[in-house]
C-alpha positions in Angstrom: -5.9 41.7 -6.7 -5.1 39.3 -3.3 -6.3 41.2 -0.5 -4.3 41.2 2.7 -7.2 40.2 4.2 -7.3 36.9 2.3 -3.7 36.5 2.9 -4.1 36.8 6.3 -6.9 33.7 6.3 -4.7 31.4 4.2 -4.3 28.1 6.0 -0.9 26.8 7.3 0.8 24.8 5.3 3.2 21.3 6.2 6.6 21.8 4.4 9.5 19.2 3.8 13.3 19.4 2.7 13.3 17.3 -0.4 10.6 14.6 -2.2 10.7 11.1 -1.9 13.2 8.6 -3.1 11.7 5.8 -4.5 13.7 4.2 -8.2 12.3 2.0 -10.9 14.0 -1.2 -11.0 13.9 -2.7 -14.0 12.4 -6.1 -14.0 12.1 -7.6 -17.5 8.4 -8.2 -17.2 5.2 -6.5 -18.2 3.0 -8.4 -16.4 1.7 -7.2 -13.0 3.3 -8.6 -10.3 0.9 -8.9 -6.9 3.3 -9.9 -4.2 7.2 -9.6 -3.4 9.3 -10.8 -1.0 13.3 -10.4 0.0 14.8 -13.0 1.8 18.0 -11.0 3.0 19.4 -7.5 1.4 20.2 -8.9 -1.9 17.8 -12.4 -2.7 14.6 -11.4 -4.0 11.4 -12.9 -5.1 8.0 -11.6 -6.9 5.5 -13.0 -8.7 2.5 -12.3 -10.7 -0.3 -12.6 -13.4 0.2 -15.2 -16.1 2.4 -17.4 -14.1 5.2 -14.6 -14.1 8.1 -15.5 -11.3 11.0 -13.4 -11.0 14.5 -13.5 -9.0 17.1 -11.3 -8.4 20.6 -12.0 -6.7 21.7 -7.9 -6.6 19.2 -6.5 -4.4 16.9 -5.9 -7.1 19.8 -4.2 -9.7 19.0 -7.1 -12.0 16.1 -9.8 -12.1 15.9 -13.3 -14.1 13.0 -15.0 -15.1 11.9 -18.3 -13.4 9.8 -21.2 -14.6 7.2 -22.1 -12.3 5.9 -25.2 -14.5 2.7 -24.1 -13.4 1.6 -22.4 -16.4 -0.5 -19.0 -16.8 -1.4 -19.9 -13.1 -1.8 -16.1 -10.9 0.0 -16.2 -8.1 -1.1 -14.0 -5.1 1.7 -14.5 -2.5 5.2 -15.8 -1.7 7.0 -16.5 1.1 10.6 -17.5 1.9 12.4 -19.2 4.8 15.1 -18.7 4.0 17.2 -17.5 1.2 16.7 -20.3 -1.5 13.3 -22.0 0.1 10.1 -20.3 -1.0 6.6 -20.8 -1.3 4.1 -19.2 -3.7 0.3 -19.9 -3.3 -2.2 -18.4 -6.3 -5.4 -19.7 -8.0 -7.2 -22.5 -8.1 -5.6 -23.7 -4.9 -2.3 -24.3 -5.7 1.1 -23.9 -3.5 4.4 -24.5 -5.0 7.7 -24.8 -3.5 11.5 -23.9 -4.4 14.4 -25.3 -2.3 17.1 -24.7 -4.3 16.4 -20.2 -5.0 13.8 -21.0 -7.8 15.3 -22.7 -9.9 13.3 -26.2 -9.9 9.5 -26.1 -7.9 7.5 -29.1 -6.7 3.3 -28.7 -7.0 2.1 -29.3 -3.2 -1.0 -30.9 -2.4 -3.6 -28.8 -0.7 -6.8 -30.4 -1.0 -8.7 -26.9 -2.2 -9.4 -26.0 -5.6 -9.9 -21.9 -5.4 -7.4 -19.2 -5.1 -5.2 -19.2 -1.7 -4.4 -15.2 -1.5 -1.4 -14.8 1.1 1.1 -17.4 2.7 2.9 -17.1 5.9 5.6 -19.0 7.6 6.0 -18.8 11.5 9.3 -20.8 11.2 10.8 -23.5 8.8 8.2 -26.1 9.2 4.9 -24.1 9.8 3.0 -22.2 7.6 0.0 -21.2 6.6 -2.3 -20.1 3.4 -5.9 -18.3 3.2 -8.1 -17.8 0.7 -11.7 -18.3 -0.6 -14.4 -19.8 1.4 -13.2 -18.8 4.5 -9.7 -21.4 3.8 -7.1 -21.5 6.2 -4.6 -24.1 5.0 -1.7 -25.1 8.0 1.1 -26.8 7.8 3.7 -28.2 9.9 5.5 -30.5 7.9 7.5 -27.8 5.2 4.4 -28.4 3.0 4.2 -32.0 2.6 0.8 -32.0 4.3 -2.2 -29.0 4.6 -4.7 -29.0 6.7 -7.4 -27.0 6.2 -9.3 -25.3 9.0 -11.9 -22.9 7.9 -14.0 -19.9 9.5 -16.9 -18.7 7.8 -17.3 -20.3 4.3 -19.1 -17.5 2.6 -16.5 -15.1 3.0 -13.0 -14.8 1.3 -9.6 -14.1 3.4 -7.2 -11.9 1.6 -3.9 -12.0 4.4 -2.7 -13.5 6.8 0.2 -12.4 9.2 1.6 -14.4 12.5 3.6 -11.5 15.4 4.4 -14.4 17.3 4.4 -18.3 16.6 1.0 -19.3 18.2 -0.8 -15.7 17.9 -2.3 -14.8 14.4 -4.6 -13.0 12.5 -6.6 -12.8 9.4 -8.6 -10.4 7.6 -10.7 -10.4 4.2 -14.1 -9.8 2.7 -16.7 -7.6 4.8 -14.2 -6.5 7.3 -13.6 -10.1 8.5 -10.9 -10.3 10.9 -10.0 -13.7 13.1 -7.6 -14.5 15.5 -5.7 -17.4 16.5 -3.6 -18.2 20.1 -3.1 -21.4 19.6 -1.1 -21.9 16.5 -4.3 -22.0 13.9 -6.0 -24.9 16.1 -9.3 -22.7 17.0 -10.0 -19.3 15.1 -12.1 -16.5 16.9 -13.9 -13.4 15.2 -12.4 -9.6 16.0 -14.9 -6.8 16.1 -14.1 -4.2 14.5 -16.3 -1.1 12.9 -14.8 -2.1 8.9 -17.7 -4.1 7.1 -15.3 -3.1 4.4 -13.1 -5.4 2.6 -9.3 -5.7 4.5 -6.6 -6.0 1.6 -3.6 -6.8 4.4 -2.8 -6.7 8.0 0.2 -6.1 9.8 1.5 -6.3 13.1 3.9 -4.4 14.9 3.8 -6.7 18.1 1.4 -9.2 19.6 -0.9 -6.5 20.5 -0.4 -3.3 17.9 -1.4 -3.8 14.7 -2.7 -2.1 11.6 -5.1 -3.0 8.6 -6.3 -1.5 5.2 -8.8 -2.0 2.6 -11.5 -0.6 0.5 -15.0 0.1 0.3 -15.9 -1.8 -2.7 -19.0 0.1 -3.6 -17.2 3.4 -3.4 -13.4 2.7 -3.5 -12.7 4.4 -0.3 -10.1 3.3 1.6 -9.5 2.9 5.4 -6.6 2.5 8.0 -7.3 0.5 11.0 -5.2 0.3 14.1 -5.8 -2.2 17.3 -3.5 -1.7 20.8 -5.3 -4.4 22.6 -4.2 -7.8 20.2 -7.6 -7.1 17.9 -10.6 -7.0 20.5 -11.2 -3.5 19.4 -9.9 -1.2 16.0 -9.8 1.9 15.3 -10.3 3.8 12.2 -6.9 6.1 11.5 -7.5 9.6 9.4 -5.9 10.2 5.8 -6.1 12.9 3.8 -6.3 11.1 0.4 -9.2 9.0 -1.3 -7.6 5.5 -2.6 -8.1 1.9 -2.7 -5.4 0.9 0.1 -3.7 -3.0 -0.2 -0.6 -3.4 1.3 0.4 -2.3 5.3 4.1 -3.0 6.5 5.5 -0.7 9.5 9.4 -1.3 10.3 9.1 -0.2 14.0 6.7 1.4 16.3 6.6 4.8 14.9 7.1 4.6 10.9 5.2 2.8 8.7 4.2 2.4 4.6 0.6 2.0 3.0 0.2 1.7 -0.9 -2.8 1.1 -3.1 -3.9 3.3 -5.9 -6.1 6.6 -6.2 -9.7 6.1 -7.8 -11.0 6.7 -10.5 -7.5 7.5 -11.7 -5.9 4.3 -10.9 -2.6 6.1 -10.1 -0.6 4.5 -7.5 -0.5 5.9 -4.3 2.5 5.5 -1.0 1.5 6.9 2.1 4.4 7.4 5.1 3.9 7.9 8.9 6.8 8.6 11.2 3.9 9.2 14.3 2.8 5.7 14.8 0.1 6.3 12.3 -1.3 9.7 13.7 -0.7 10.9 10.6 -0.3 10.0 7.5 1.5 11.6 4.5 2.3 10.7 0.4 5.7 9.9 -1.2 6.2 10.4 -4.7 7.6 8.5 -7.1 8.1 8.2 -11.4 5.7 6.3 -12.6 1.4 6.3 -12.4 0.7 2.6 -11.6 -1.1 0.2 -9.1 0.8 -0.8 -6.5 0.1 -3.7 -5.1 2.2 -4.7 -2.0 5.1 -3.1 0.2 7.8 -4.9 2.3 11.4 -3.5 3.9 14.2 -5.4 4.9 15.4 -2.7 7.3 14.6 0.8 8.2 16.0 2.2 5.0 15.7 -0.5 2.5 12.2 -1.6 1.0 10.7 -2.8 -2.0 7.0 -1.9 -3.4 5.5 -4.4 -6.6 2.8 -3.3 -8.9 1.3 -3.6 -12.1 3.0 -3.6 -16.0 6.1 -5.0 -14.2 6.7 -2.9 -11.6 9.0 -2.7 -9.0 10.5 -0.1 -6.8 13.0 0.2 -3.9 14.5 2.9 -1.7 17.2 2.7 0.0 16.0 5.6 2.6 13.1 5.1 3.7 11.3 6.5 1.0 12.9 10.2 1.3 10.6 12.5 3.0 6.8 13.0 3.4 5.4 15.2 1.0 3.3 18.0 2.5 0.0 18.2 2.1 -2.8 21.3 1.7 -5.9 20.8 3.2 -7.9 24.2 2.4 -11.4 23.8 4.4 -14.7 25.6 4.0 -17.6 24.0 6.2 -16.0 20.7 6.6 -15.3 20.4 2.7 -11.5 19.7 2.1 -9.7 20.6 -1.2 -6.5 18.6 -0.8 -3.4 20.1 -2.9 0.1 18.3 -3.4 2.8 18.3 -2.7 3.5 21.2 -0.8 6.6 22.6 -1.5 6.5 21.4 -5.5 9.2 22.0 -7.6 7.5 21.0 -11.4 3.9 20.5 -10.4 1.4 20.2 -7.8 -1.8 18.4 -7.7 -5.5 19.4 -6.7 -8.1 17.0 -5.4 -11.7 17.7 -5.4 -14.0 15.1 -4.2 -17.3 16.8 -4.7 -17.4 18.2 -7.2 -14.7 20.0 -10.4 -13.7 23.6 -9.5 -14.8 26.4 -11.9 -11.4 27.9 -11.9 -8.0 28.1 -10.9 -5.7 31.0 -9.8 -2.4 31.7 -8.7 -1.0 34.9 -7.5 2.5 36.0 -6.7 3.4 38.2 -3.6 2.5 41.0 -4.9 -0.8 40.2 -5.3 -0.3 39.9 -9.7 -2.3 37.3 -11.5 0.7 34.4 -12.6 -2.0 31.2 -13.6 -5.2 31.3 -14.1 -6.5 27.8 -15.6 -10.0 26.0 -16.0 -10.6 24.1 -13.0 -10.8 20.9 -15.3 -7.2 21.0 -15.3 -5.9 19.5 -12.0 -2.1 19.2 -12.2 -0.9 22.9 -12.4 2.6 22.8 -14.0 4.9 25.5 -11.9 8.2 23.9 -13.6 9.4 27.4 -15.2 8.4 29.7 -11.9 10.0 31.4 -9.7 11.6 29.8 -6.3 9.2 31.4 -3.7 5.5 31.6 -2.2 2.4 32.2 -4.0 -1.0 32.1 -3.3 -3.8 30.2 -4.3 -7.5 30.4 -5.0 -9.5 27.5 -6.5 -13.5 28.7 -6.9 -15.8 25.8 -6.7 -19.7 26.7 -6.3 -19.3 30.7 -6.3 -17.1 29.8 -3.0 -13.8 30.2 -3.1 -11.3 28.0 -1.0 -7.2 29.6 -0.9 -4.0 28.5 0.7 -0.4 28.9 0.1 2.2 27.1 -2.4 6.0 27.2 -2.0 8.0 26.9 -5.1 11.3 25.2 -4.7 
């Protein structure tokens, strides 16, 4: 039987109105798609594993195949000026280039042989690509010509992002981050406390920006935020354990993370309407990796992933799930969401719990399941609190689920 004691020491919980709002599009492709892009509300780009290229015309309602002539080629990133001129840079050095919506490209000449991860255009003419061995690849002549002006050659850069024209920034392997103020002509190192690998950086203005990535040996992931234009970051807290690789805020306060929880490889959407003080999950339908996040307004934004995946929302995502944190001597047992309406979820970290119980408000044993089991379906319960318990190492940590 709950005591009212026990009651009385169950943790506050962080309720929402209704789940998030994020819809499969459907794409045409299996393959996984790394990158997308939109060019205005309804021209659209991504692009993938095994040379995939797609388009759509409808704001993502319907997409078309395009030929890349590049072969089985990945590409990593893609970037467009405008709506019909785009550039996509991938493996083994290559950058291609549309100017008439994808539906002819021309193979640019780089110099570099090894994958070039992102691409990034400051304005019609200038651009630039990084990638392997330190490569930063610029161009001011709409691609006819790259220069290449690397930083350290034994690392890899994974993205790059420009808040202004001159001012940019880099990040990549072993937390490196550099900085340009001078249009790419000299690049200087950032400290910052990551010797982690950065997946994706985004800025916000000249000075605040924000960066995730992974811990490689672990697959933990990590937000950072700078105020000061990169001379000193700051890690931000999360309540979830995932591999984070894609940032994009759409103003000072609200901004999107995905990546994908490990070992599960599930994918993962994290929202923050604090300026990244805090940090909550969006759900959506389907259990895949995500790989990159982009909005075209406040409402509007796309998210790519693997098997083919694609999926917009056209507000904002919906709202922020809640989220349980139920402590005992700093060890967390996170549980979502929180209000559920079919299912919530518990996450242990150290270790599986023994069991699993749920009681009603009048103290009566409804669930009791092996702690093995850590998606508790609720679907066919009653709209209305109940308590739970979750014993883990003859301790027992509770807190409070609304059925809605």
């Amino acid at each position: 039987m709950l005591n009212n004691n026990l009651i009385a020491s169950l943790f506050v919980f962080f309720s929402c109105s209704s789940f998030g709002q994020w819809v499969e599009l459907n794409t045409g492709t299996s393959e996984d798609l790394v990158t997308v892009f939109f060019a205005d509300s309804a021209r659209g780009y991504a692009v993938g594993w095994q040379g995939t290229a797609i388009k759509t015309t409808t704001g993502g309602d319907t997409w078309v195949a395009l030929t890349t002539g590049m072969g089985s080629i990945t590409w990593k990133s893609i970037y467009c000026t405008d709506t019909i001129t785009c550039y996509a840079s991938g493996q083994s050095g290559k950058i291609i280039k549309t100017t008439d919506g994808g539906g002819n490209w021309a193979e640019l000449t780089t110099g570099v042989n090894f994958s070039l991860h992102s691409i990034f255009f400051v304005n019609d003419s200038t651009g630039f690509s990084v990638g392997n061995f330190g490569t930063i690849l610029n161009t001011t002549d709409y691609g006819s010509t790259w220069t290449d002006n690397p930083v350290n050659t034994g690392t890899m850069l994974f993205d790059v992002y420009f808040p202004a024209d001159s001012i940019g920034y880099a990040v990549g392997w072993d937390g490196e981050v550099v900085k340009t103020t001078d249009a790419g002509g000299n690049w200087v190192y950032q400290n910052n406390p990551a010797n982690r690998n950065i997946n994706s950086v985004f800025f916000i203005t000249t000075d605040t920006g924000y960066a995730v990535g992974y811990d490689n040996a672990i697959f933990e992931g990590f937000i950072l935020e700078t105020t000061d234009g990169g001379s000193n970051w700051s890690y931000q807290a999360y309540p979830f354990n995932a591999t984070l690789t894609s940032v994009f805020f759409t103003n000072a306060d609200t901004g999107y993370i995905v990546g994908y929880d490990y070992p599960a490889y599930e994918g993962i959407i994290l929202k923050t309407t604090d300026g990244g003080s805090n940090w909550g999950k969006q759900l959506f339908g389907k259990d895949t990796l995500l790989s990159e996040i982009v909005f075209i307004n406040d409402s509007v934004g796309y998210i790519s992933g693997y098997n083919g995946t694609i999926l917009k929302t056209t507000n904002g995502g919906g709202a922020i799930i809640g989220v349980e944190q139920l402590s005992i001597n700093n060890e967390q047992i996170t549980v979502y969401p929180n209000p559920a309406t079919d299912e919530f979820t518990i996450r242990c970290d150290f270790g599986t719990p023994e069991w699993i119980k749920l009681y009603d408000v009048m103290g009566r044993v409804v669930l009791q399941e092996k702690g093995d089991k850590n998606t508790i379906n609720i679907k066919n319960f009653q709209k209305g609190v109940y308590f739970l318990e979750v014993c883990l190492y003859n301790r027992t940590w509770n807190g409070k689920i609304v059925k809605q």
